[in-house]
C-alpha positions in Angstrom: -9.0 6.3 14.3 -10.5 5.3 11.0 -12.3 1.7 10.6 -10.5 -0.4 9.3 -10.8 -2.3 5.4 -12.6 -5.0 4.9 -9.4 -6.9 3.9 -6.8 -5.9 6.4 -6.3 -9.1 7.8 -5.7 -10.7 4.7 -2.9 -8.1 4.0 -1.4 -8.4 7.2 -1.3 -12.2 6.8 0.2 -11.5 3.5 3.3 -9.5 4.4 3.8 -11.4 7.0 4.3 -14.6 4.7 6.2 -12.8 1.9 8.6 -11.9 5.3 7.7 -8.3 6.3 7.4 -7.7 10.3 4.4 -5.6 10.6 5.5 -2.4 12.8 2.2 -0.2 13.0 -1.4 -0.9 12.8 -1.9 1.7 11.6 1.3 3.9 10.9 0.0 7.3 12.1 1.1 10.2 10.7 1.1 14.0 12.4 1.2 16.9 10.1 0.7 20.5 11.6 -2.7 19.6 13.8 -3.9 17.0 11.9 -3.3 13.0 12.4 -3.2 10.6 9.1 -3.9 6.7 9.6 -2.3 4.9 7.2 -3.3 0.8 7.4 -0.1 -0.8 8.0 3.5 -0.2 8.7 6.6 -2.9 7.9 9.9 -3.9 7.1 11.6 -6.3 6.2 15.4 -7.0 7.0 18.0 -8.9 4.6 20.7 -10.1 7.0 22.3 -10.9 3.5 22.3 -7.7 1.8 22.8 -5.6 5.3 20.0 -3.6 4.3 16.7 -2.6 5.1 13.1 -2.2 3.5 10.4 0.0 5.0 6.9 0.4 3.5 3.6 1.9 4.4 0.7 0.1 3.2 -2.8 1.8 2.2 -5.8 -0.9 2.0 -8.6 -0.4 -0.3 -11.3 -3.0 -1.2 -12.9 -0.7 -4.3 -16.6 -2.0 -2.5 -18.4 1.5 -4.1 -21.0 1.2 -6.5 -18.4 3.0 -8.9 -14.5 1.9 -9.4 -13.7 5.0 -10.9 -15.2 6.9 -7.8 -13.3 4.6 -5.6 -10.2 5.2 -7.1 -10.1 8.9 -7.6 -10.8 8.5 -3.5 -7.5 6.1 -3.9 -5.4 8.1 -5.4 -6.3 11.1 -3.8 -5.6 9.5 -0.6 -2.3 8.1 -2.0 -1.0 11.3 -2.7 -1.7 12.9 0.6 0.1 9.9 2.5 2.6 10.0 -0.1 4.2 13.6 0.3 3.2 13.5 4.4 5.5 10.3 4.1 8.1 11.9 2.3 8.4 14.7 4.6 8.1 12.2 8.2 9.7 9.0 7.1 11.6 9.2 3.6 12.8 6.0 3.9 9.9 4.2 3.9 7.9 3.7 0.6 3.7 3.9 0.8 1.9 1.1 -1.6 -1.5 0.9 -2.4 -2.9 -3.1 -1.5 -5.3 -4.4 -3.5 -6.8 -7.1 -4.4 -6.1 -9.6 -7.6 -9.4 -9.5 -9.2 -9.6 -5.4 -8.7 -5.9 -5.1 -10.5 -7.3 -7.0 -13.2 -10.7 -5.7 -13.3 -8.9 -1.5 -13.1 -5.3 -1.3 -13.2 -5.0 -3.4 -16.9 -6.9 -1.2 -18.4 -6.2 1.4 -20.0 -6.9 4.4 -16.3 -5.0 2.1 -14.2 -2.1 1.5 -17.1 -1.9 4.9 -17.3 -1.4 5.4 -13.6 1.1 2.7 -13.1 3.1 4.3 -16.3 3.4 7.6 -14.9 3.9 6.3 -11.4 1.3 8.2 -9.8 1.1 4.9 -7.5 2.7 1.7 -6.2 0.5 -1.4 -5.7 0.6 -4.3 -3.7 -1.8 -6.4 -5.6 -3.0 -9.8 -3.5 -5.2 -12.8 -3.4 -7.2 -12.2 -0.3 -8.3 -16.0 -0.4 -4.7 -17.6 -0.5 -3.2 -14.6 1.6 -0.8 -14.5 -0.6 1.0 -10.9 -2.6 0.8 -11.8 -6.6 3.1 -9.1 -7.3 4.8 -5.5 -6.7 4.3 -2.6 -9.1 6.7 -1.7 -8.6 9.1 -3.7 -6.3 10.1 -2.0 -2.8 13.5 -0.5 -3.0 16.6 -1.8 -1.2 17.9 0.8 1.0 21.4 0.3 2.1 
C-alpha cells in the first residue's frame, strides 16, 4: 500500500465537516492483476433528496521541485483511477484534493484553466489549516 500524502488528514477532516462519511482509506481498486490505492472513499446521504453521493478522492500536495512535473504525475494518475472507476464503481465520482494556495498558485492559470475547461479533472480544492473544502470544480453529482 502506498504512503500516504502529507495532507490526508486534513482531507479527511475536511469531508467529514462538509458531511461526507469516509468509507475507505484507501478505496482499493483491482484491475486484471494489479491493485490501485486511491486515498479516500465517501458518501454522503441527503435524507431530503432520497439520494446518494459517492466520491473517490486522490490527495496530492504538489511538494516536487516542479508543479508542472507534479501535475503531469496528477493527471496521469487521475486518468488511470478515473476509467478503473468507471469500469468498478460508476457511481462514484474520483476528485483530485488539493490545496488552496496550489489551485491558486496552478489551476488559475492559464495549464490548470485549461484543464478544468476541458474537464480533464475534478478538484477538491481545501485549506489544510482551517480543514475546511473552499470549493468543488465541479460540484459532485446527485445520484437518485
Amino acid at each position: 500500500m502506498p504512503a500516504r500524502d502529507q495532507h490526508h488528514a486534513q482531507v479527511r477532516k475536511a469531508l467529514v465537516k462538509d458531511g461526507w462519511a469516509i468509507t475507505h482509506a484507501p478505496l482499493r481498486l483491482r484491475w486484471g492483476q494489479r491493485d490501485l490505492f486511491v486515498d479516500l472513499g465517501a458518501e454522503q446521504l441527503l435524507a431530503a433528496e432520497k439520494s446518494e453521493k459517492k466520491i473517490a478522492v486522490e490527495i496530492k500536495s504538489f511538494a516536487g521541485p516542479s508543479l508542472i512535473d507534479d501535475l503531469e504525475k496528477a493527471i496521469g494518475q487521475f486518468v488511470l483511477y478515473h476509467d478503473v472507476l468507471a469500469n468498478l464503481e460508476p457511481e462514484r465520482v474520483l476528485y483530485l484534493a488539493v490545496t488552496e494556495f496550489i489551485y491558486l498558485d496552478l489551476f488559475a492559470e492559464p495549464v490548470g484553466q485549461l484543464l478544468l475547461e476541458k474537464r480533464r479533472i475534478r478538484l477538491m480544492v481545501f485549506n489544510p489549516e482551517t480543514e475546511v473544502i473552499q470549493q468543488w470544480t465541479p460540484e459532485p453529482p446527485i445520484v437518485r
